[in-house]
Structure formats: C-alpha cells, structure tokens
TIVO-65919 format. One record per residue (C-alpha): residue number from 1; residue in one letter; x, y, z. Coordinates in steps of 0.5 Angstrom, whole numbers, plus 500, padded with zeros to 3 digits. Layout:
% residues N
ATOM     n   res     X     Y     Z
ATOM   NUM     A     X     Y     Z
...
This chain:
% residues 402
ATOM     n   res     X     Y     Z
ATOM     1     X   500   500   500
ATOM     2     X   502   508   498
ATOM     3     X   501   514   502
ATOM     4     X   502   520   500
ATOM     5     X   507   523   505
ATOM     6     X   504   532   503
ATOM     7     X   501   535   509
ATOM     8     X   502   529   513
ATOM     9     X   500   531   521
ATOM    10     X   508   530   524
ATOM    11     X   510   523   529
ATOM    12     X   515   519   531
ATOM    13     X   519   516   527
ATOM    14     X   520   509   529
ATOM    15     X   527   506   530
ATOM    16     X   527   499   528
ATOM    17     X   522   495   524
ATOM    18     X   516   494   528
ATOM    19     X   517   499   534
ATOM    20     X   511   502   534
ATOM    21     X   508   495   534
ATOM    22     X   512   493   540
ATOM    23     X   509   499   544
ATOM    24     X   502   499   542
ATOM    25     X   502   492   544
ATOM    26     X   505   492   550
ATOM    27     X   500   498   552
ATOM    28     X   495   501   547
ATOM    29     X   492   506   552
ATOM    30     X   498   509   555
ATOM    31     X   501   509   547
ATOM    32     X   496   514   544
ATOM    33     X   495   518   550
ATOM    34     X   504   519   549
ATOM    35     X   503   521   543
ATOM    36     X   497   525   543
ATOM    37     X   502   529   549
ATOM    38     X   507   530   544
ATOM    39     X   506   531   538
ATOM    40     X   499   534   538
ATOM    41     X   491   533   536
ATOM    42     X   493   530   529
ATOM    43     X   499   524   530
ATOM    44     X   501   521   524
ATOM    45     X   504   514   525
ATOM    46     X   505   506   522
ATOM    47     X   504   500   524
ATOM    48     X   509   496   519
ATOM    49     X   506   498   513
ATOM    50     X   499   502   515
ATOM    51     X   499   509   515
ATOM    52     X   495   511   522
ATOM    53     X   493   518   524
ATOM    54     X   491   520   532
ATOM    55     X   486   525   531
ATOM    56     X   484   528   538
ATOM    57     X   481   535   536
ATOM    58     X   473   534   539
ATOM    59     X   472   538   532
ATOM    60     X   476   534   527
ATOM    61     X   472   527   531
ATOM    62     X   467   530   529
ATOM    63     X   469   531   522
ATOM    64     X   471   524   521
ATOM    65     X   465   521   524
ATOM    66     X   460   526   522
ATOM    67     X   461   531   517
ATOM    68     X   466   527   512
ATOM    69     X   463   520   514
ATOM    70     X   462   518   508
ATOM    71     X   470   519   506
ATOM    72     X   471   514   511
ATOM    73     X   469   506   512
ATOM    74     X   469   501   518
ATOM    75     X   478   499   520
ATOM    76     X   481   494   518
ATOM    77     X   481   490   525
ATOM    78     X   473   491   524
ATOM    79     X   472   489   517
ATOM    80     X   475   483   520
ATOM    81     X   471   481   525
ATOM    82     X   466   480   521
ATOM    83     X   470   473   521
ATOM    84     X   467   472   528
ATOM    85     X   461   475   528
ATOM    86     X   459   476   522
ATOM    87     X   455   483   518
ATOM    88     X   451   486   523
ATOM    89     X   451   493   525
ATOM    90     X   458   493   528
ATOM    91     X   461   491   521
ATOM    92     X   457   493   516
ATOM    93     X   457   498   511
ATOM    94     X   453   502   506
ATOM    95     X   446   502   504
ATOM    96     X   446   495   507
ATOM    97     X   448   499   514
ATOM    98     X   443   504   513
ATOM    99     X   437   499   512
ATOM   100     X   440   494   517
ATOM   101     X   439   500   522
ATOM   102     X   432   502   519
ATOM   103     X   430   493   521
ATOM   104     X   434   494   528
ATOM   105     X   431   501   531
ATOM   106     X   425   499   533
ATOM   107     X   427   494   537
ATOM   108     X   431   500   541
ATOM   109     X   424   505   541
ATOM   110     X   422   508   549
ATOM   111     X   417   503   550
ATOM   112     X   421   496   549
ATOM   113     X   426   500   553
ATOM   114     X   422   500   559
ATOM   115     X   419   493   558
ATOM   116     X   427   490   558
ATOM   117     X   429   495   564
ATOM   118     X   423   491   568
ATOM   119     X   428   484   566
ATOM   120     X   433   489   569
ATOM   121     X   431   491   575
ATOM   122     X   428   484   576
ATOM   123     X   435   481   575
ATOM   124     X   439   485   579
ATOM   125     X   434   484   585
ATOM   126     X   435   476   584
ATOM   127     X   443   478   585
ATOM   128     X   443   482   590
ATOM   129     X   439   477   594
ATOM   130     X   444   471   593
ATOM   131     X   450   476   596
ATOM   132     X   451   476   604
ATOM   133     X   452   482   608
ATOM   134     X   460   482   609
ATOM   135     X   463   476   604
ATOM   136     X   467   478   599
ATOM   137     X   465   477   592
ATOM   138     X   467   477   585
ATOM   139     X   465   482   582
ATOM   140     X   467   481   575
ATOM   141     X   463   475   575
ATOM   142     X   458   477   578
ATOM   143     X   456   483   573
ATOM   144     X   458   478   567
ATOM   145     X   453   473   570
ATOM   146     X   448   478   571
ATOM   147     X   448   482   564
ATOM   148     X   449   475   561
ATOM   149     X   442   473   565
ATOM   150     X   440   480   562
ATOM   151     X   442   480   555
ATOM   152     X   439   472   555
ATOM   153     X   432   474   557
ATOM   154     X   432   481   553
ATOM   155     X   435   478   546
ATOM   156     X   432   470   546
ATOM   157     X   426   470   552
ATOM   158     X   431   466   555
ATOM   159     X   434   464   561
ATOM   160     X   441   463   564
ATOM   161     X   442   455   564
ATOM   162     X   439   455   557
ATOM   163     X   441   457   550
ATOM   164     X   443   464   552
ATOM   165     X   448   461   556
ATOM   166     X   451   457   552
ATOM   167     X   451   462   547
ATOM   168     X   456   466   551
ATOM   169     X   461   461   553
ATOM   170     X   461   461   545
ATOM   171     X   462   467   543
ATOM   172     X   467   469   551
ATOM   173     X   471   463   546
ATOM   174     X   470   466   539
ATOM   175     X   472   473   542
ATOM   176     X   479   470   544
ATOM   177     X   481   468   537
ATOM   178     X   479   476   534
ATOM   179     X   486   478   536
ATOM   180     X   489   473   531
ATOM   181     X   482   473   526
ATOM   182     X   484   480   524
ATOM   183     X   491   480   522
ATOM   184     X   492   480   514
ATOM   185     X   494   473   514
ATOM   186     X   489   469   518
ATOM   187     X   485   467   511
ATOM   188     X   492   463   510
ATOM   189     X   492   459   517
ATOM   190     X   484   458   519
ATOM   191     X   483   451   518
ATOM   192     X   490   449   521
ATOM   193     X   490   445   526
ATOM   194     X   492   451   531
ATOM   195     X   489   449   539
ATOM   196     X   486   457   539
ATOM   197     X   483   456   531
ATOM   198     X   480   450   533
ATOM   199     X   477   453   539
ATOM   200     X   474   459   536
ATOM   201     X   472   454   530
ATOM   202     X   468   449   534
ATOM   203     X   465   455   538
ATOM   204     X   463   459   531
ATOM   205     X   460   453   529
ATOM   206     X   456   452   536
ATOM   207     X   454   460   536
ATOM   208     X   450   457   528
ATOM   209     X   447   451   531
ATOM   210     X   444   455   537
ATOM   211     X   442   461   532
ATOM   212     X   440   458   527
ATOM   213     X   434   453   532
ATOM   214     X   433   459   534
ATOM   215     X   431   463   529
ATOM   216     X   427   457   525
ATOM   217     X   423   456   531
ATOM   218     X   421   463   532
ATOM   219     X   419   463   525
ATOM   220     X   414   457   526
ATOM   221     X   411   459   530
ATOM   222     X   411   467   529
ATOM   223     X   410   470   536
ATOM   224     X   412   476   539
ATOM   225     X   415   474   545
ATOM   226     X   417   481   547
ATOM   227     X   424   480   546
ATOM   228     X   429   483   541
ATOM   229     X   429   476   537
ATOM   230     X   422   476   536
ATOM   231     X   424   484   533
ATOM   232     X   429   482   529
ATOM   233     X   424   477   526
ATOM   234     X   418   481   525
ATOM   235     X   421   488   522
ATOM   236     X   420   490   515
ATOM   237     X   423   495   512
ATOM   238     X   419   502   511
ATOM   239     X   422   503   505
ATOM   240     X   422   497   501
ATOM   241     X   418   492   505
ATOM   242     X   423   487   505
ATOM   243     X   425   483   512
ATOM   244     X   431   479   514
ATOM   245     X   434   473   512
ATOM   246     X   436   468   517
ATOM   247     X   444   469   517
ATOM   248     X   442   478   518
ATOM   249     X   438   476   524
ATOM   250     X   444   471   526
ATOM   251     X   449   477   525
ATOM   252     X   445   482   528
ATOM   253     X   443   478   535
ATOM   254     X   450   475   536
ATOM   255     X   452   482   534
ATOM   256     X   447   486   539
ATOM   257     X   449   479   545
ATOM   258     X   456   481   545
ATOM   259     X   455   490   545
ATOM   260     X   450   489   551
ATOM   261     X   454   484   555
ATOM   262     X   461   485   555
ATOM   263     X   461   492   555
ATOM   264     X   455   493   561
ATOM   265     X   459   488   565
ATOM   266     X   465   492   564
ATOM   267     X   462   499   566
ATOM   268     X   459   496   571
ATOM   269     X   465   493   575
ATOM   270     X   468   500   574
ATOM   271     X   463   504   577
ATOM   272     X   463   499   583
ATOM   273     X   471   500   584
ATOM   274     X   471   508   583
ATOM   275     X   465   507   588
ATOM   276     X   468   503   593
ATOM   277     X   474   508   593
ATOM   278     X   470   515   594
ATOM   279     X   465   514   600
ATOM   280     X   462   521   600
ATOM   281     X   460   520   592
ATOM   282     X   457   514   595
ATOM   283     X   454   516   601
ATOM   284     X   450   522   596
ATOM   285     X   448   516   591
ATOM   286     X   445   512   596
ATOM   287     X   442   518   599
ATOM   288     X   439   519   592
ATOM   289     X   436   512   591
ATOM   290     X   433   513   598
ATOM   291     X   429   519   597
ATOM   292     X   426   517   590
ATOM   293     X   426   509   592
ATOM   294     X   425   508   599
ATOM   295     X   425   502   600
ATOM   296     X   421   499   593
ATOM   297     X   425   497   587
ATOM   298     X   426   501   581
ATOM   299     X   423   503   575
ATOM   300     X   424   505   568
ATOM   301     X   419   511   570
ATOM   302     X   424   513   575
ATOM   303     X   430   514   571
ATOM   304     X   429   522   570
ATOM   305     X   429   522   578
ATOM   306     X   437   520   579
ATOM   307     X   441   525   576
ATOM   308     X   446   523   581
ATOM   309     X   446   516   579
ATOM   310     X   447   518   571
ATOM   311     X   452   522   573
ATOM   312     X   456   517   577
ATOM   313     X   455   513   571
ATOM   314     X   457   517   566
ATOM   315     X   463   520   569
ATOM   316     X   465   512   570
ATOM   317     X   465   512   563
ATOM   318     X   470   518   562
ATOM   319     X   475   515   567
ATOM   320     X   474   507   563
ATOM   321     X   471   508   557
ATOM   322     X   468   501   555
ATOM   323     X   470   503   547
ATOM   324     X   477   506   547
ATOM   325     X   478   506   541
ATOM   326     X   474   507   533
ATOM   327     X   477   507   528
ATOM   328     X   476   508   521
ATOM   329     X   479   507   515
ATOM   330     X   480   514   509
ATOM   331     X   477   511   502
ATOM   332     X   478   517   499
ATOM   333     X   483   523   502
ATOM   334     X   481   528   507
ATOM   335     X   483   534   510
ATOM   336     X   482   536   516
ATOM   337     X   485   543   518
ATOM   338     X   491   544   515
ATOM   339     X   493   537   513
ATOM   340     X   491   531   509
ATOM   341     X   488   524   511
ATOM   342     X   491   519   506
ATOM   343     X   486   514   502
ATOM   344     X   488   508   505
ATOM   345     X   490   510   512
ATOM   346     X   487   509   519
ATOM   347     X   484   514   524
ATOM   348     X   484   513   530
ATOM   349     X   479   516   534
ATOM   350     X   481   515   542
ATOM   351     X   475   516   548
ATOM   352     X   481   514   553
ATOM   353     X   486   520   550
ATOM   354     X   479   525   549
ATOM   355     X   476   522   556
ATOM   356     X   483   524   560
ATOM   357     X   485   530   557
ATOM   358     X   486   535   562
ATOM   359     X   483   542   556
ATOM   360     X   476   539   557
ATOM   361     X   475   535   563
ATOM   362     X   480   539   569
ATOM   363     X   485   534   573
ATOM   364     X   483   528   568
ATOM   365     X   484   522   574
ATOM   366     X   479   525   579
ATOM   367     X   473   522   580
ATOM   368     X   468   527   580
ATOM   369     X   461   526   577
ATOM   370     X   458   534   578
ATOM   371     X   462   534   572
ATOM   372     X   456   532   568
ATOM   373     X   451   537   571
ATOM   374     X   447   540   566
ATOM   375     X   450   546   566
ATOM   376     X   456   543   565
ATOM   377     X   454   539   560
ATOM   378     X   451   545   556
ATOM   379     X   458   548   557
ATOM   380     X   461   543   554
ATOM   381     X   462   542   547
ATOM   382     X   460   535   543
ATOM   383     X   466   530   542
ATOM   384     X   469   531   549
ATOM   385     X   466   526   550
ATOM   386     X   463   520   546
ATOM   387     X   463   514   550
ATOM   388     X   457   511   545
ATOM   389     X   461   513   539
ATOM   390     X   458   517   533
ATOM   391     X   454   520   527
ATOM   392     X   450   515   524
ATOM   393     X   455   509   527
ATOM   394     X   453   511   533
ATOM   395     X   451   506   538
ATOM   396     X   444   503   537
ATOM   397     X   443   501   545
ATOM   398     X   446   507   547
ATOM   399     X   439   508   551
ATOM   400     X   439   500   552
ATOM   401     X   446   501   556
ATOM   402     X   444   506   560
C-alpha cells in the first residue's frame, strides 16, 4: 500500500521495523495517550506497513465520524471481525448498513426499552438476594452473569442455563481468536489444526447450530415473544417492504448478544470500583436512590429522577470508557484542518485519550460526577466525550445500556 507523504500530520519515527507495533501492543492505552501529549491532536504514524493517524481535536471527530463520514469506512480489524460475528450493524456498510438499522430501531423504541428494564430491575434483585452481608464477592463474575442472564432473556426470551448460556460460553471462545482473526493473513491459516483456530471453529459452529434452531423455531410459530429476536423476525423495511433473512437475523443477535454483554459487564464493574474508593460520592448516591425509592424497586419511569445516578455513571464511563477506540479507514482522502487524511490510512478516534484530556475534563484522573450536570453538560462542546461513538454508526443500544 502507498500514501502520500503531502500535509501529513507530524509523528515518530520508528527506529527498527516493528517499534510502534511493539509499543502498541504492549500497552495500546498509554501508547496513544503519549502520542497525542507529544505531537498533538493529529498524529501521523505506521504500524508495518499501515498508515494510521491519532485524531483527538473534538471538531475533527466529528468530521471523521459525522461530516466527512462518507469519506470514511469501518477499519480493518472491524472488517475482519465479520469473520467472528458476521455482518451485522457493527461491520456493515452502505446501503446495507443503512437498511439493517432502519430493521433493527424499533427494537430500541421507548417502549420496548422500558419493558426490558422491568427484565433488568427483576435480574438484579435476583443477584443482589444471593450476596450475604459482608462476604466477599467476585464482581467480574458477577456482573458477566448478570448481564448475560439480561441479554439471554431480553434478546431470546431465555433464561441462563438454556441457549443463552451456551451462546455466551461460545461467543466468550470466538472473541478469543478475534485478535489472530483479524490479521491479514488469517484467511491462509483458518483451517489448520492450530488449538485456539479449532477452538473458535468448534464455538462459530455452535453459535450456527444454536441461532439457526432458534431462529427456525420462531419462524413457525410467528410469535411475538416481546423479545429483541421476535423483533428481528417481525421487522419490515419501510422503504422496501423486505425482511431479514435467516443469516441477517443471526449477524445482528450475535451482534447485539455481544455489545450488550461484555460491555455492560465491564462498565459495571468499574463503576462498583470507583464507588468502593469515593465514600462521599457514595453516601450521595445511596441518598438519592433512598429519597426516590424508598425501599421498593426501580422502575423504568423513575430514571429522570436519578440525576445522580446517571451522572456517577457517565462519569465511570469517562474514566474507563467501554470502547476505547474507532477506528476508520479513508476510502478517499480528507482534509482536516491544514493536513491531508490519505486514501487507505487509518484514523483513530481514542475515547480514552479524549475522555482523559485535561482541556476538556480539568484533572482528568479524578472521579467527579458533578461534571455532568446539565449545566456542565451544555458548556461542553460534543465529541469531548463519546462513549457510544458517533454519527450514524452511533451505537444503536445507546438507551438500551443506560
């Protein structure tokens, strides 16, 4: 591949083949935020032979992700992941991403939101009843079990123990192989009796088996089970009358199975940790949810009434932003500012740099969620923070997750 070196953004040099890769890998995270300290909001730099740039300016995100969108396509690494999960809303492009997301958006309208928050509410109660008044627990596994219990039941009206269970112990083994699926190679090497290719293999084959019996027995019987699967079934296209064929229905459950489980689980567990380690923020929390609650349980309708609480969680998410990165790929060049985005190069988009810049967010490393009030929010120019992404990629379950 060839780049044009004209009104590239400046960048280190690398001093032996494979340095940047080196660095990158051995800690992605404090890789770009270095770079971005050093050489500025546009940072030009390779990876063996790719061309990737570090784009930080707020405005020039939003050129990449917004206003020059169509300039731009999913990376590489994304483009390969439709070898694990398939072409879904994550990976797709185009038109066809367009009409996916028209099929798709009603299963993320107000009211089926609230339906799934009652699975929600009922699912963490269920939790929070098997934890004993000063044991110790694992909360990594407890919130992976609990949001796949959530995503189970929301996405196949199932419960844990059942498919949805064996769906996530298949795709937790697929998402293992992802790094080694998405370098350029991988087509040459996938059916060699490598132990993590079987692996992922044996799982990708399961995930079929499980969907696809799924899928066929919902077809029969054409009930709306008030799932997000029973959605993806039902929908029509507006525009062209048209459903979804099996293996779209596949891509975009597995698809939605693994944004809404992993993710939650992550941001969960974070927020728990930041929680444990600020006892003021906590006391005001737990005051909040007193006031409005009482001693009943939540409903979707109380939401608006927890500022607070959406406020301690949005500021979790600044500090450790479940997606750290987007990244996409120029198909023709762009220009931002004063230099040029080459055709076939890479931008990165970091919420971690963005999140933890101290222009935007004053001592970044402090946890401090009056940050988001709406006054502060309103002062605060868009793409300072963008935990859920952007533009018309922007992250379908965005409500869904909050």
């Amino acid at each position: 591949m060839t780049t044009t070196t004209a009104n590239l953004p400046p960048g280190p040099r690398q001093r032996f083949p494979g340095e940047t890769l080196i660095a990158y890998r051995s800690g992605a995270l404090n890789f770009l935020s270095n770079l971005q300290r050093e050489y500025g909001d546009i940072v030009a730099f390779r990876v063996g032979p790719e061309q990737l740039l570090l784009v930080s300016r707020p405005e020039w995100i939003a050129e990449v992700l917004v206003n020059q969108q169509r300039k731009f396509t999913k990376s590489m690494g994304l483009q390969a992941a439709k070898r694990v999960i398939g072409e879904g809303l994550l990976t797709s492009e185009g038109e066809f991403h367009l009409r996916q997301r028209r099929l798709v958006q009603p299963a993320f309208h107000r009211q089926r939101i609230a339906s799934y928050a009652a699975t929600m509410v009922e699912y963490a109660a269920q939790t929070r009843q098997r934890w004993q008044h000063g044991a110790t627990i694992d909360l990594d596994h407890e919130m992976t079990q609990l949001t796949l219990a959530i995503v189970g039941k929301t996405l196949f009206d199932a419960e844990v123990g059942s498919e949805a269970a064996q769906i996530g112990t298949a795709m937790n083994e697929l998402m293992l192989l992802f790094p080694l699926a998405t370098l350029p190679f991988y087509k040459r090497i996938e059916h060699l009796p490598v132990p993590m290719i079987m692996r992922g293999n044996a799982a990708s084959a399961t995930l079929d088996r499980l969907m696809y019996r799924l899928i066929a027995e919902r077809r029969a019987s054409g009930e709306d089970r008030g799932d997000l699967l029973s959605m993806l079934l039902l929908a029509q296209d507006d525009q062209d009358g048209g459903g979804m064929s099996d293996q779209q229905v596949r891509d975009e459950a597995l698809t939605l199975f693994l944004a809404g489980h992993e993710t939650t689980a992550n941001l969960m567990i974070w927020t728990f940790y930041l929680l444990a380690q600020h006892g003021t923020v906590r006391a005001q929390l737990e005051a909040e949810i007193d006031t409005v609650l009482g001693r009943r349980l939540p409903s979707f309708e109380d939401v608006p009434q927890l500022p607070f609480t959406r406020q301690v969680i949005a500021e979790s998410m600044r500090l450790y932003p479940p997606a750290w990165v987007v990244g996409r790929r120029a198909i023709s060049d762009a220009q931002l500012g004063d230099y040029t985005i080459p055709a076939g190069s890479t931008v990165l988009t970091s919420q971690w740099v963005v999140h933890h810049d101290p222009r935007w967010f004053p001592d970044p490393l402090r946890f401090d969620p009056t940050r988001w009030t709406p006054e502060a929010q309103a002062a605060r120019p868009k793409f300072r923070y963008f935990p859920f992404g952007g533009g018309t990629r922007l992250c379908i379950g965005e409500q869904f997750a909050w």
